[in-house]
C-alpha positions as CSV (number, residue, x, y, z in Angstrom):
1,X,0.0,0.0,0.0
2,X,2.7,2.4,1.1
3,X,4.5,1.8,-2.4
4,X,1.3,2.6,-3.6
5,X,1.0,5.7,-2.7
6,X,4.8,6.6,-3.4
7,X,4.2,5.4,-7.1
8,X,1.2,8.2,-6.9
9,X,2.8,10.8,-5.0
10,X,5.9,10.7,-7.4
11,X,3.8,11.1,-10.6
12,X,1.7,13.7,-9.6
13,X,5.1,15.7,-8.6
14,X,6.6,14.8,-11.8
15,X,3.4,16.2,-13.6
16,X,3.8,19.6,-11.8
17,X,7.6,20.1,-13.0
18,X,6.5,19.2,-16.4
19,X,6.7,22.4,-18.7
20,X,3.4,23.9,-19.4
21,X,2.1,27.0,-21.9
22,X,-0.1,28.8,-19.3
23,X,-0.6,31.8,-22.3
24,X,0.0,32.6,-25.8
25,X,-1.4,35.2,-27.6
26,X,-1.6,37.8,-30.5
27,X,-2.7,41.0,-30.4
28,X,-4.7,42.7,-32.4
29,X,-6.5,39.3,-33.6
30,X,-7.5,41.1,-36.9
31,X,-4.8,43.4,-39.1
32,X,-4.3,44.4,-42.0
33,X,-1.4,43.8,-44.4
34,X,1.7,45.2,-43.3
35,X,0.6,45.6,-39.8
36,X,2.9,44.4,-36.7
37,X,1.2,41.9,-34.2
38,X,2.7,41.6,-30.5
39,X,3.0,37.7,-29.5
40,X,3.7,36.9,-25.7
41,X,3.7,34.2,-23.9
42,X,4.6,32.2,-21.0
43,X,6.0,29.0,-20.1
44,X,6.0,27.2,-16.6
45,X,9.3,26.2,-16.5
46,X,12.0,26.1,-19.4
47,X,11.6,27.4,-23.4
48,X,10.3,26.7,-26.4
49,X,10.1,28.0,-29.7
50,X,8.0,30.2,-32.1
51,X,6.6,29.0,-35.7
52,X,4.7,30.3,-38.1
53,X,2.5,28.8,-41.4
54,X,3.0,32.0,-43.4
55,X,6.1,34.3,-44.1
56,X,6.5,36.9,-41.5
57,X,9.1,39.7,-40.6
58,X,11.4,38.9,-38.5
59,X,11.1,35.4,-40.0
60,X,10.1,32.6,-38.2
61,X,11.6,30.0,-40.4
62,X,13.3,28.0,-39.4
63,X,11.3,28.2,-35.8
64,X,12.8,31.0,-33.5
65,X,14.0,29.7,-30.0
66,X,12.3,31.9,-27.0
67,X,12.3,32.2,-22.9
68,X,9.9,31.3,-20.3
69,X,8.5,34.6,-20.9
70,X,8.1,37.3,-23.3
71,X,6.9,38.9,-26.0
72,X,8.2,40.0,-29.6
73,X,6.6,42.0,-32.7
74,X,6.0,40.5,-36.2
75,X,4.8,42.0,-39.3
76,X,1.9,40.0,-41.4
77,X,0.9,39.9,-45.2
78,X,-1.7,37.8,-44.3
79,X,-4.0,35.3,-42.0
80,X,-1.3,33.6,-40.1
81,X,-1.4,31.2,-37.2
82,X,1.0,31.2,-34.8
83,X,2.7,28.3,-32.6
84,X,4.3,27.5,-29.3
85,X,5.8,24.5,-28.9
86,X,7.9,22.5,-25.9
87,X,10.8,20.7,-26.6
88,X,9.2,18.1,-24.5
89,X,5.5,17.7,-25.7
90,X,2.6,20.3,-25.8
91,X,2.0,23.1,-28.3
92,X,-0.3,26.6,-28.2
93,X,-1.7,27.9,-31.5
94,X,-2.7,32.2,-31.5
95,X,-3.9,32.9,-35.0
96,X,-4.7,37.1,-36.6
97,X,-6.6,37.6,-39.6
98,X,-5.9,40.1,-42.0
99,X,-8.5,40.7,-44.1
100,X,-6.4,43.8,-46.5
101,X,-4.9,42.5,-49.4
102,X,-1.4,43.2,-50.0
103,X,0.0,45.1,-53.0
104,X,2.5,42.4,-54.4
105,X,5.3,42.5,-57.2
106,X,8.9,43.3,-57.6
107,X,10.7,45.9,-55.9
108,X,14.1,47.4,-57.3
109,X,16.3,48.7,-54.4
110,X,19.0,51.3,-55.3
111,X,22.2,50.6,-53.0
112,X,24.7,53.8,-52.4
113,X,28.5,52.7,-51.1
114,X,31.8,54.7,-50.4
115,X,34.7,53.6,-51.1
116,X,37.5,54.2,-47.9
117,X,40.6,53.4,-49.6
118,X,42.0,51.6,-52.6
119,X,42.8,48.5,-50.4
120,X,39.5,47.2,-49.2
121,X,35.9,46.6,-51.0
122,X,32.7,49.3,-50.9
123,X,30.7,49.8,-48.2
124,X,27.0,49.9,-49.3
125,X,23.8,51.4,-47.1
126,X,21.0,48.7,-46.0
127,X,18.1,48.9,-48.1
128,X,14.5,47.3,-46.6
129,X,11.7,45.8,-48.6
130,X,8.3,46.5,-46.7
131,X,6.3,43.6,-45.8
132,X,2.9,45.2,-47.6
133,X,4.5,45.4,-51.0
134,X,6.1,42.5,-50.6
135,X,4.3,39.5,-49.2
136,X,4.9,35.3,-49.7
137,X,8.5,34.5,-49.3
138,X,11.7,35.7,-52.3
139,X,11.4,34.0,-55.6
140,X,14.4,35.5,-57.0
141,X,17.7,38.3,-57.0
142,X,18.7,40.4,-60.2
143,X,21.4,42.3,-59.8
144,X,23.0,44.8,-62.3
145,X,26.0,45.3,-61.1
146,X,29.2,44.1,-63.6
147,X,30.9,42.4,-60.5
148,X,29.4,39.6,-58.1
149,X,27.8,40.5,-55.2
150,X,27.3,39.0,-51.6
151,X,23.0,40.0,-50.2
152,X,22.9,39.6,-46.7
153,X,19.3,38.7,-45.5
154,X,17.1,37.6,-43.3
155,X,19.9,35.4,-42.1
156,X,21.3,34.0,-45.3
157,X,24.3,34.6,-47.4
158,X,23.1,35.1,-50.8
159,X,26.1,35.1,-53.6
160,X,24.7,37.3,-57.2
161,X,26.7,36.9,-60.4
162,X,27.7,39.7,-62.3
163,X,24.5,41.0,-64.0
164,X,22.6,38.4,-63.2
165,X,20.6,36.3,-60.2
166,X,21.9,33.7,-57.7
167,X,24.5,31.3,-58.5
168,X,23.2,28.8,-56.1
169,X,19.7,27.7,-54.8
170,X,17.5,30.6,-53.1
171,X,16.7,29.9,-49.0
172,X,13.6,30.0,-48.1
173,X,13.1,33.1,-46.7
174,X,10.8,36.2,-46.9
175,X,11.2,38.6,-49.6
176,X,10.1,41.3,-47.0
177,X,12.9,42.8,-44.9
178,X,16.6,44.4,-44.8
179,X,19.5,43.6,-47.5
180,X,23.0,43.8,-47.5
181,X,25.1,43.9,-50.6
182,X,29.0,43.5,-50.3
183,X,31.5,42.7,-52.4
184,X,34.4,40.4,-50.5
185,X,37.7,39.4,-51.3
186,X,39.9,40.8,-54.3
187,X,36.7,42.1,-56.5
188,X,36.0,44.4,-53.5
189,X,39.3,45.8,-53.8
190,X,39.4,45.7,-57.7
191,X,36.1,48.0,-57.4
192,X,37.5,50.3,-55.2
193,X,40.8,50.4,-56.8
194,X,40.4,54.1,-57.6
195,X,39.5,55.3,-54.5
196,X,42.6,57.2,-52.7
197,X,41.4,57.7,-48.8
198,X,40.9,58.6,-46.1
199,X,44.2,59.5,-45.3
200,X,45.8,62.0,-48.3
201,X,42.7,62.4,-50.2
202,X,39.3,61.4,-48.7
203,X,37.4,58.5,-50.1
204,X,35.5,57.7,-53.5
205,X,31.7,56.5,-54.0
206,X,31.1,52.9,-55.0
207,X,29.3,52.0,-57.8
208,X,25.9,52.5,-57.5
209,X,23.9,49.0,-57.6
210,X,20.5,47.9,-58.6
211,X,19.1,44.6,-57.0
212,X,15.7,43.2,-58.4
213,X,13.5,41.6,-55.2
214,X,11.3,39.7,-56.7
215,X,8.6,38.0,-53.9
216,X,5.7,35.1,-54.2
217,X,2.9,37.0,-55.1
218,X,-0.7,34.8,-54.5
């Protein structure tokens, strides 16, 4: 009898210490495209991590790894459902509508860069892509540059041939969001060959560079 009750005792002690969701939610429940929802949460004990089953910005894919508590903003193109889960079992689900179309096609951004000396590539500016002209995740890069590029984004390295579009496999990833353009190694330096500063002269402006985003649009 007395093992009895240890047996019972000890599972309803190891029930409490398992983690639990005791909230998740988004707020505003209805938005419209573009619009930033605020998701928080909390956990009993321990983390989890955040999903979603539509492109958002920041993106949520792969799933983003969060606290016991919290909250964080993300920008929707359209109804999305959101999703806590524990690394252990058990899962939460907070879902907004948005019931505004999005404006969706391609959007050309025009990258700026200086030049600090003849012995080191360009720097260029960060260009964004807005999440309401830009919905569904990126189908494709054009570049029109005449040298290869590097586009930093969303957490990817993205290498751009020479007038051209990716030399490799796109990630999946949104189209919405900063880029980066750089231009590593010796053809960074070949571009900025001219350029004569900071010290004894001041420094040069990169070429100017025109990169094609080209999103899902459904």
């Amino acid at each position: 009898m007395r093992k009895l009750i240890y047996v019972a005792l000890l599972a309803v002690l190891s029930f409490g210490c398992e983690p639990q969701i005791k909230s998740f939610t988004v707020q505003p429940t209805s938005a419209a495209c573009g619009d930033g929802v605020t998701l928080n949460w909390r956990i009993s004990v321990g983390d989890g991590e955040i999903s979603a089953d539509q492109p958002v910005v920041p993106s949520l894919n792969p799933p983003k790894k969060v606290n016991s508590l919290g909250s964080m903003v993300e920008q929707v193109s359209k109804t999305t459902t959101f999703k806590l889960t524990l690394p252990y079992g058990g899962e939460q689900t907070a879902t907004v509508t948005v019931n505004q179309p999005c404006t969706c096609g391609p959007q050309t951004l025009t990258f700026t860069g200086t030049c600090l000396s003849a012995s080191q590539g360009p720097t260029y500016a960060t260009q964004t892509v807005n999440v309401n002209v830009a919905p569904g995740n990126l189908t494709d890069l054009q570049s029109d540059a005449n040298f290869p590029i590097h586009v930093s984004h969303a957490g990817a390295d993205i290498a751009v041939g020479a007038g051209g579009g990716p030399i490799g496999p796109l990630p999946v990833v949104p189209a919405a969001g900063d880029y980066i353009i750089s231009v590593p190694g010796q053809v960074g330096i070949n571009v900025c060959a001219g350029a004569s500063g900071p010290v004894g002269g001041g420094q040069a402006d990169a070429p100017v560079v025109h990169l094609k985003v080209v999103p899902t649009c459904q």
